[in-house]
C-alpha positions as CSV (number, residue, x, y, z in Angstrom):
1,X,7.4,12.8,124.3
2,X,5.0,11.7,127.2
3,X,2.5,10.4,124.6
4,X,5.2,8.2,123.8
5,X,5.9,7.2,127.1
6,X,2.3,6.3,127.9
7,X,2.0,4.1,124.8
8,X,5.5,2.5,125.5
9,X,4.7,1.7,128.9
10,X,0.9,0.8,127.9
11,X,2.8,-2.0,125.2
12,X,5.1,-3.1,127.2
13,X,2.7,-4.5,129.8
14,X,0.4,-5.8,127.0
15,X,3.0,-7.5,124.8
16,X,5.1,-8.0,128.4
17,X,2.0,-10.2,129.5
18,X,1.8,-11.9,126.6
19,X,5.2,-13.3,125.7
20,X,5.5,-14.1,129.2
21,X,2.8,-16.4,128.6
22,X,5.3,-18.7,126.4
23,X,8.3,-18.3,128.3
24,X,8.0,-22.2,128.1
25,X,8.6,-22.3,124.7
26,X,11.5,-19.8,124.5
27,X,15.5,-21.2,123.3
28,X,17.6,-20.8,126.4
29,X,19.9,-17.9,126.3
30,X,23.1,-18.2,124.8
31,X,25.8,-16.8,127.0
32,X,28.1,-15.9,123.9
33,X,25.9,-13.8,122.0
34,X,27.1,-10.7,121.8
35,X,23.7,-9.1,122.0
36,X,22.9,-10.8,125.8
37,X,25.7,-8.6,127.7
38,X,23.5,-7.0,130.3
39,X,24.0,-3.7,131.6
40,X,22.0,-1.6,134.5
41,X,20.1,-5.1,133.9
42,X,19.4,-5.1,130.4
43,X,20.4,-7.3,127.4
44,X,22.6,-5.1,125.0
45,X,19.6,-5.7,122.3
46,X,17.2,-4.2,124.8
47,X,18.7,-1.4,125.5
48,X,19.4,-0.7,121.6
49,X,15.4,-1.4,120.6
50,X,14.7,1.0,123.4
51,X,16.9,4.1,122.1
52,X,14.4,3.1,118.7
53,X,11.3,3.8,120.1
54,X,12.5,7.2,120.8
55,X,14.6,7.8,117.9
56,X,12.1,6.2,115.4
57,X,8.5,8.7,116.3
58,X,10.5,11.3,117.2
59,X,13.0,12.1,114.4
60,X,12.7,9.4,111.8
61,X,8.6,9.9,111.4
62,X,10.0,13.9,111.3
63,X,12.2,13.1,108.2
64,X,9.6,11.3,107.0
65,X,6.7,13.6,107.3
66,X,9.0,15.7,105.3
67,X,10.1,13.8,102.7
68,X,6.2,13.9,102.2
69,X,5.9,17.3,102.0
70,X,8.2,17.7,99.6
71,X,7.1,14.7,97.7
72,X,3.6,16.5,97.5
73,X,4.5,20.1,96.8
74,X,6.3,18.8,93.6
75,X,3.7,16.4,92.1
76,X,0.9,19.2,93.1
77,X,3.3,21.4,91.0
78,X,3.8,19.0,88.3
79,X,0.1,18.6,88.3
80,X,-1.1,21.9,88.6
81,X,-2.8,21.9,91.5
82,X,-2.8,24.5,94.5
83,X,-1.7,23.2,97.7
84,X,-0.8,25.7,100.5
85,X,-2.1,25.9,104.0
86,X,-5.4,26.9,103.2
87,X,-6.3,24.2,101.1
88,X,-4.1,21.7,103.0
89,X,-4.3,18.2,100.6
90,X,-8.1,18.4,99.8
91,X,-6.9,19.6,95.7
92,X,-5.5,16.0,95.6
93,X,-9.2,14.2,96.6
94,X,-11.9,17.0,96.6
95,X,-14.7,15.6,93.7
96,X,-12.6,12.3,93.7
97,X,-14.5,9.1,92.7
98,X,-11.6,7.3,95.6
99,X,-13.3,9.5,98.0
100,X,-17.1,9.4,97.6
101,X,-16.9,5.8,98.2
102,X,-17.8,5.2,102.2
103,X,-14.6,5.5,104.4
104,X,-14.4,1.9,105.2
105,X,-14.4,1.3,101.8
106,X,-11.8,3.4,101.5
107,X,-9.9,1.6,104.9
108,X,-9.9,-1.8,103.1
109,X,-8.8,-0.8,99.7
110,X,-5.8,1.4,101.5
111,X,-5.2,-1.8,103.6
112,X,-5.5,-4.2,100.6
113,X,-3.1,-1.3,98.6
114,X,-0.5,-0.4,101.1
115,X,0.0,-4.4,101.8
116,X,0.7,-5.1,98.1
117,X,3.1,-2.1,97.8
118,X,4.7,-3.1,100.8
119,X,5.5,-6.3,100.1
120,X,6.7,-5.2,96.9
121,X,9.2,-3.0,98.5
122,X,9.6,-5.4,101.0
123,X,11.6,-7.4,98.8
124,X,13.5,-4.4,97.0
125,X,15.2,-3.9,100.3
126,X,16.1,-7.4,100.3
127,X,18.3,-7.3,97.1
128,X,21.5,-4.7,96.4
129,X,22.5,-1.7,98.2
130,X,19.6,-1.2,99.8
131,X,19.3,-4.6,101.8
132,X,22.3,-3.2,103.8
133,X,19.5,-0.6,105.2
134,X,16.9,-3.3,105.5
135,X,19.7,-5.4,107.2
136,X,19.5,-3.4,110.5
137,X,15.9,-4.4,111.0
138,X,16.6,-8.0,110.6
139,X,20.3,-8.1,112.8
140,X,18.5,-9.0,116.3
141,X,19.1,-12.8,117.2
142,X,16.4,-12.5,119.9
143,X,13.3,-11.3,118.4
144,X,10.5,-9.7,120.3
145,X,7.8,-7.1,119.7
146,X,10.6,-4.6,120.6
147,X,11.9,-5.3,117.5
148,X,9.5,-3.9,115.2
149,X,11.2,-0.6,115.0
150,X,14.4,-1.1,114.8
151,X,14.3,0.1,111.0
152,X,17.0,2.2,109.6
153,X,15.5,5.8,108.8
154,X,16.0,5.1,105.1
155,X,14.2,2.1,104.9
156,X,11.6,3.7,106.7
157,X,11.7,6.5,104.9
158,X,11.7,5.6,101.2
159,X,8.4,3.0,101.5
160,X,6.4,5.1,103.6
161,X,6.6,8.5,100.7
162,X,6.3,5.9,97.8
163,X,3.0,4.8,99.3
164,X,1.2,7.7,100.3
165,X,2.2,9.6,97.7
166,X,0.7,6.7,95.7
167,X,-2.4,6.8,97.8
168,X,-2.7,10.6,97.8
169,X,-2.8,10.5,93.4
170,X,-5.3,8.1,93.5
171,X,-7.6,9.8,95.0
172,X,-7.6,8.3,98.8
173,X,-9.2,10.3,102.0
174,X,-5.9,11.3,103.9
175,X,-8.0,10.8,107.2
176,X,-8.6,7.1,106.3
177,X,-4.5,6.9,105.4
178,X,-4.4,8.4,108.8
179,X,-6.2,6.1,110.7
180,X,-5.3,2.7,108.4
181,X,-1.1,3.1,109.2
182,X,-1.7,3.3,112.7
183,X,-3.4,-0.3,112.5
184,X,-1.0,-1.4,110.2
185,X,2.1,-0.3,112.9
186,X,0.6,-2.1,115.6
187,X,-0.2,-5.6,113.6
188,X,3.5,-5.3,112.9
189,X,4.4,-5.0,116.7
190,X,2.1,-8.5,117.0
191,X,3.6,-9.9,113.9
192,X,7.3,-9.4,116.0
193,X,6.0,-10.8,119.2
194,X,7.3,-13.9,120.7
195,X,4.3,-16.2,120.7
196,X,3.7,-19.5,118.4
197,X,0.7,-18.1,117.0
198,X,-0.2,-19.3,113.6
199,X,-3.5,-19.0,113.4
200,X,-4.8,-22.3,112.2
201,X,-5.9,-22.4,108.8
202,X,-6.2,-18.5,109.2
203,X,-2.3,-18.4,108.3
204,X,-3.2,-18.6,104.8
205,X,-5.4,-15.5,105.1
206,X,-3.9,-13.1,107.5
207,X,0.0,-12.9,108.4
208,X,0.9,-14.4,111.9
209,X,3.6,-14.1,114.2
210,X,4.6,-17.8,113.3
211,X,4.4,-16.9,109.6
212,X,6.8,-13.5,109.9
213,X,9.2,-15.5,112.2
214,X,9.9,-17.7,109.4
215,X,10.9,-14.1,107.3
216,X,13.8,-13.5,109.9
217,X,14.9,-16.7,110.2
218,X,18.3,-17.3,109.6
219,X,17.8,-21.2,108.3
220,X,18.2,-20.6,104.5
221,X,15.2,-22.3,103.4
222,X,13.6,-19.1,105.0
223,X,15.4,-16.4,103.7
224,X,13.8,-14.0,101.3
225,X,10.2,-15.9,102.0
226,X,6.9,-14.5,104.1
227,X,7.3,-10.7,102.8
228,X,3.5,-9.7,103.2
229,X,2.7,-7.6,106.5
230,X,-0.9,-8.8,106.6
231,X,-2.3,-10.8,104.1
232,X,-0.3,-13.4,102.8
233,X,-2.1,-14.2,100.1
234,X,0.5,-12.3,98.1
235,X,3.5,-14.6,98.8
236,X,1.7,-17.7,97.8
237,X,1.0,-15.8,94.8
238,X,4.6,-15.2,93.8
239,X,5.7,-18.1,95.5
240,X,7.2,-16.8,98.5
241,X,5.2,-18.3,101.3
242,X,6.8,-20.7,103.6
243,X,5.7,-22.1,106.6
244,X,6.5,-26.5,107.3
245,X,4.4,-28.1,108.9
246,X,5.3,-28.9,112.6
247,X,8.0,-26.8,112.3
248,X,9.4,-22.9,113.8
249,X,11.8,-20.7,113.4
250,X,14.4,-20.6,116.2
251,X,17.5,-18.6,114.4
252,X,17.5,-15.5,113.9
253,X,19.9,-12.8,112.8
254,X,21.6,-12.1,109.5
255,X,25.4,-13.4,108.5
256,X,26.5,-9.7,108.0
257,X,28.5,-7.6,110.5
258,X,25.4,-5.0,111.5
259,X,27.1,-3.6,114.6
260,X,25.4,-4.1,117.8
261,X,24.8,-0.3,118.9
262,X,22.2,1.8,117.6
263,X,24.7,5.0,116.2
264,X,27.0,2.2,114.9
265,X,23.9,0.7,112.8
266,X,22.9,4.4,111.9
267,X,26.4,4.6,109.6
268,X,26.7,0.7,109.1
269,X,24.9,0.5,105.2
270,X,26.5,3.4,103.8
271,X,30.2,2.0,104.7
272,X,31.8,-0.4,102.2
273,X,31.5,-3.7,103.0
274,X,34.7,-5.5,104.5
275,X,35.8,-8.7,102.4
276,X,35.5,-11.3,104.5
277,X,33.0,-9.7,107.1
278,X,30.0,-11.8,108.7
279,X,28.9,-13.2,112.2
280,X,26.7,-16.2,111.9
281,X,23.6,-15.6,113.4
282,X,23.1,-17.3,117.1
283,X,22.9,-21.4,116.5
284,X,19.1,-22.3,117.9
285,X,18.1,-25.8,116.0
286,X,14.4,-25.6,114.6
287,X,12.4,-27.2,117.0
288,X,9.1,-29.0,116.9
289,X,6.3,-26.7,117.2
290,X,4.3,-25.8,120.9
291,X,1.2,-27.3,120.9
């Protein structure tokens, strides 16, 4: 718990700093939005991203880690390999080809992998059942760098097994995975951030926070676009990438009825969906882009 605390804080004053730094450019505040009511001074969003960043390292990242064990102890079994505590994963990569390549070798292929299986999953969440899940992540009508981890423990769960279970077959160094997904959850907490950056002509090559603004836009020319978590070469491949020219996203927030509290979004995707149900996201026109 106090390593969390110390990286929270340690965040806060670096991604503080830095949206301050475009206040300028901000919408003003609407006064009707549900998610603004302040209390003990703090938006109603705010205080649900916050109960997140506990909940999410502390018992979601448990589940996950195993889901993960159990995902390994039956394909070790399936394959016939040993794994207990002695031999922790190495059965899965010892003699691999994957891992007598350098380690960052490894780093970039893991990057290059995890991004194309995320964005593949990335877009499962967005169709059917399961979008209610992914719903949760994209229900703030304010977004920040806070908002990163608001993820429902299922769609946090399921994509994180899939792909190192994936990684772990193929042969991959599990101290490489280790030290890649760290990098990965920090560009997403930049990707979040509110700041104009896009970039430059970079945009095309790694994601921006301009670009994944666009993916939680609530403007329907920008719905189901900018999956990719890094490089976005992947949604101009299958014609997902979106980003006008001159132009940001200002709306945000989804047209279903995610619930503003955090226990209330816990349960939210596995009720049945009322006929009828929807708040439109918060009305901010696009605007010209900041200089």
């Amino acid at each position: 718990m106090g390593k969390i605390l110390v990286a929270f804080v340690a965040l806060t004053v670096i991604f503080g700093l830095l949206e301050r730094r475009y206040r300028a450019t901000w919408p003003p505040e609407d006064p009707a939005d549900p998610s603004a009511a302040r209390r003990f001074g703090l938006r109603r969003d705010t205080r649900t991203d916050l109960i997140y960043w506990v909940f999410t390292p502390l018992v979601t990242r448990t589940i996950t880690l195993g889901g993960l064990i159990v995902a390994v102890y039956l394909l070790a079994r399936a394959s016939g390999l040993e794994v207990d505590a002695s031999t922790g994963l190495a059965p899965f990569y010892d003699g691999s080809r994957v891992t007598a390549q350098p380690r960052w070798v490894q780093a970039i292929e893991v990057l290059v992998l995890l991004d194309l299986s995320a964005y593949w999953l990335h877009r499962l969440f967005h169709r059917g059942r399961l979008w209610r899940f992914h719903a949760v992540h994209h229900s703030p009508r304010r977004l920040t760098w806070m908002s990163s981890v608001r993820l429902h423990p299922v769609n946090d769960l399921l994509p994180r097994v899939v792909q190192v279970t994936a990684l772990l077959l193929l042969g991959f160094d599990p101290t490489v995975l280790a030290g890649v997904v760290p990098f990965t959850g920090f560009y997403a907490l930049l990707l979040h951030a509110r700041v104009p950056w896009d970039f430059g002509r970079l945009r095309y090559v790694i994601a921006t926070p301009a670009f994944h603004r666009w993916h939680h836009t609530a403007e329907v020319e920008g719905r189901d676009k900018n999956f990719a978590g890094f490089f976005p070469i992947w949604d101009l491949l299958f014609g997902t990438f979106y980003m006008p020219e001159g132009q940001r996203a200002r709306r945000f927030g989804v047209d279903d009825d995610v619930p503003e509290g955090f226990l209330a979004q816990l349960v939210w995707p596995f009720r049945r969906r009322r006929a009828g149900a929807g708040a439109p996201a918060v009305d901010e026109a696009m605007a010209p882009a900041a200089e």
